[in-house]
N, C-alpha and C positions, 0 to 999 in steps of 0.2 A: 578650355577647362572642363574635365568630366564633375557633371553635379551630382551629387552625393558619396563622393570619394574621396572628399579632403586632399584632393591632389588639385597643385599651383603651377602657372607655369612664371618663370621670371624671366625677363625677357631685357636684356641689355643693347644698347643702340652708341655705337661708336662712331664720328663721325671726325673728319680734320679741319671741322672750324669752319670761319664763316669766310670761305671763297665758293667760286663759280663752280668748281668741280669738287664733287666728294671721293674722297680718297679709300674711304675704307667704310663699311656697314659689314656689324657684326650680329647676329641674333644669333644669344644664348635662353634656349629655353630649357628647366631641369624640374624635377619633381621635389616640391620644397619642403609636401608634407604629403604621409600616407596613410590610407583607413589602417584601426586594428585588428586584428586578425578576426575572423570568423569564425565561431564554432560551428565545425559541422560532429554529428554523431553517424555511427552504423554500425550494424551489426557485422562478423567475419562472415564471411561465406557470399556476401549480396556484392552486389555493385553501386556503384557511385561515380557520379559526375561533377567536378568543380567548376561552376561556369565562374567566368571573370566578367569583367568588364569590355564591353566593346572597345574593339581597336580599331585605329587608322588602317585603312586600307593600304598594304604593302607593310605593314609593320612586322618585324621579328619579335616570333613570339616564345620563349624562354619560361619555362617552368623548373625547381629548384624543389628540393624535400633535404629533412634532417631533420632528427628525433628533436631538437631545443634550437634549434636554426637552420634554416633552410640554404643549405652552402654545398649542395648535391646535387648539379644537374641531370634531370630526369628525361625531359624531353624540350626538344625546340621544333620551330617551324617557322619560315619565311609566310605570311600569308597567302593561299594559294598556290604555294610551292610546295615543296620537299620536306614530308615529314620525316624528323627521327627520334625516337621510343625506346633504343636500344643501348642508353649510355650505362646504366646500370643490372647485372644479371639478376638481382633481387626483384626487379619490375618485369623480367623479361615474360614474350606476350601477353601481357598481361595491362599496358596503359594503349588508351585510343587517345588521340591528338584530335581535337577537328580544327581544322585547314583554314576554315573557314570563319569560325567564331573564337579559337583560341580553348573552348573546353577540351576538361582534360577527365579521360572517363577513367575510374581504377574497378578491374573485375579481379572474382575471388578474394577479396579483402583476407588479410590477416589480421593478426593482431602485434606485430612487427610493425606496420604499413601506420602504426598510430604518429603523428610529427605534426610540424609545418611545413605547407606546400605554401611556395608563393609564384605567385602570375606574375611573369613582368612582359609588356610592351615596349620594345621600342622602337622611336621612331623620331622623329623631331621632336619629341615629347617622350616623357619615359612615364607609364604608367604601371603601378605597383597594386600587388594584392595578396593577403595572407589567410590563408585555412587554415583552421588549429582544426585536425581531424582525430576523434580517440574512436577508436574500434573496440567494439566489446564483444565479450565471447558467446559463443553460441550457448541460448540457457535448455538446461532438459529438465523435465518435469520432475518438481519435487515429486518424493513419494512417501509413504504415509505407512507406520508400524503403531499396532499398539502393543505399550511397554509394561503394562499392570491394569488389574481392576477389581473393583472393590464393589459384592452385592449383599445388601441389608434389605430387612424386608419393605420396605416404601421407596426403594431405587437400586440403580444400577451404575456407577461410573467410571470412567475409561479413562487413561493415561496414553495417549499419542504421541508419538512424535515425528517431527514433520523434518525431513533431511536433503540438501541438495548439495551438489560439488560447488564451494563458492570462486566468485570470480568480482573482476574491477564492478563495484559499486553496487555489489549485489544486497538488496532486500528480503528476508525470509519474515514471512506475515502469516498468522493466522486470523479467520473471520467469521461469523458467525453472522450472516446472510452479508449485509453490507457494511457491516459493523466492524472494524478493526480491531482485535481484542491484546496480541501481542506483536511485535515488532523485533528482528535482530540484524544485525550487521556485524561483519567482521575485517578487516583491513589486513588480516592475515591470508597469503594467495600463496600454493594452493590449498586448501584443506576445505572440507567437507561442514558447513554450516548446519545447524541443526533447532530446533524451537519446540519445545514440550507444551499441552494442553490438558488440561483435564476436562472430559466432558462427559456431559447427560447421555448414555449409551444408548436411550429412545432417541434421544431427540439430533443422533449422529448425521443425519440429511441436509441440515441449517449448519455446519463447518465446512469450511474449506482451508487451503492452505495456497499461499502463492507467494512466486520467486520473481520479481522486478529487478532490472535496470533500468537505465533511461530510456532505451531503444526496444525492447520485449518484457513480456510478462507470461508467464506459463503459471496454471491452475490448477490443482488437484482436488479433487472433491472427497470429502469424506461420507462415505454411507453408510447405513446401518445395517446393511447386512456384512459388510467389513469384518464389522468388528467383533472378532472370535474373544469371548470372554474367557471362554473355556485353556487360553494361553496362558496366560495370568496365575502367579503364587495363590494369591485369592481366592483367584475362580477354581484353582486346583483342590484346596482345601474343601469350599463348597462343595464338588462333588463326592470328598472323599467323605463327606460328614452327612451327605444325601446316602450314602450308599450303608453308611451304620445304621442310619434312621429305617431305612428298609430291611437288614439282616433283623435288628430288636423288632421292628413290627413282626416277622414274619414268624421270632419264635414266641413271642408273644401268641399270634394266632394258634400256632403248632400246641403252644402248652394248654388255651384254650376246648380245643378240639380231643385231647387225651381227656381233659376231666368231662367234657361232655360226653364220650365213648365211657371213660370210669363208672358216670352218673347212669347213663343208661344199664350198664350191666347189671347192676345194682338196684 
């Protein structure tokens, strides 16, 4: 019996009674119960290996996949013998068998390739194993616009917003050093996930922005030199209201400088 794999062997013993010679012995041994499947995670693009459980020496080793049941053989192997990888063209170059242990390596992941895999040995003993593997998508780094802003004379503040392509289980956060300020999700796939902030336009170095799954996290920082105020309805107006205050000053001085020249003439 392998220990920690809730796998039994049951073992029946037939025998023709009680004479001098035995007529008949039967050993039946079967798998009576088997572990739950295992979650594994990864990202597309990386590789990954499903180790199993150790097998009997000389055992046929049998690997199976399917999106909700594993009823698609993928690969086998005699141990020691003759591998073959090539039952499915969706896998093709793409699974290593070892010979020798029974892992089963998968390179290039996609996001297709998400199912259960199950191990099976057998041998005089049939031993079983199940990977529940989800592949997530490759994440790119949110990135950061600001949408408005607004200056009075004792501050400055800024309307951000933080955008990434959403995908399975994706998290969009803003922070303000380690501090989690908002949080979004959407179970909508595919579309473009996005999270507004408002902030202190000095103090733009202490935000950032980040995009989690289970398996990556990608960070974007916000800085203060970023941040064009000058974009902004706002900030448009402020300069258009800087630029009258300087036309009236200037005739202001102009009308100045005429009664000074007046005065002197006189």
């Amino acid at each position: 019996m392998a220990a920690g794999l809730g796998v039994t062997c049951c073992s029946v013993y037939l025998t023709a009674g009680k004479v001098s010679v035995t007529y008949l012995t039967v050993l039946l041994c079967y798998v009576c119960a088997k572990e739950e499947k295992k979650a594994v995670k990864a990202r597309e693009r990386t590789n990954i290996t499903l180790q199993p459980v150790e097998s009997p020496h000389n055992a046929r080793v049998v690997w199976t996949f399917g999106v909700e049941s594993p009823n698609i053989r993928i690969a086998s192997v005699k141990l020691n013998k003759e591998v073959k990888c090539d039952y499915e063209e969706k896998f093709r170059d793409r699974l290593l068998l070892d010979s020798n242990t029974g892992a089963l390596t998968i390179s290039q992941l996609e996001m297709s390739d998400s199912g259960v895999y199950q191990f099976q040995s057998i041998s005089s003993k049939i031993l079983s194993r199940d990977f529940h593997l989800t592949v997530y998508s490759f994440l790119p780094m949110p990135s950061i616009t600001v949408t408005s802003s607004v200056i009075n004379t004792s501050s400055a503040s800024v309307t951000v917003d933080c955008s990434v392509q959403n995908s399975r289980e994706l998290k969009l956060s803003w922070y303000r050093g380690t501090e989690r300020l908002k949080q979004t999700s959407s179970p909508s796939l595919p579309s473009e996930l996005s999270l507004s902030l408002e902030v202190d336009a000095a103090d733009g170095d202490n935000y950032s922005c980040m995009a989690e799954n289970p398996v990556e996290r990608q960070t974007t920082k916000l800085l203060t030199k970023d941040i064009q105020l000058g974009n902004g309805e706002n900030s448009s107006w402020c300069q258009n209201e800087a630029t009258v205050r300087l036309i009236v000053s200037a005739g202001i001085a102009l009308v100045l400088i005429l009664l000074l020249v007046d005065h002197i003439r006189f």
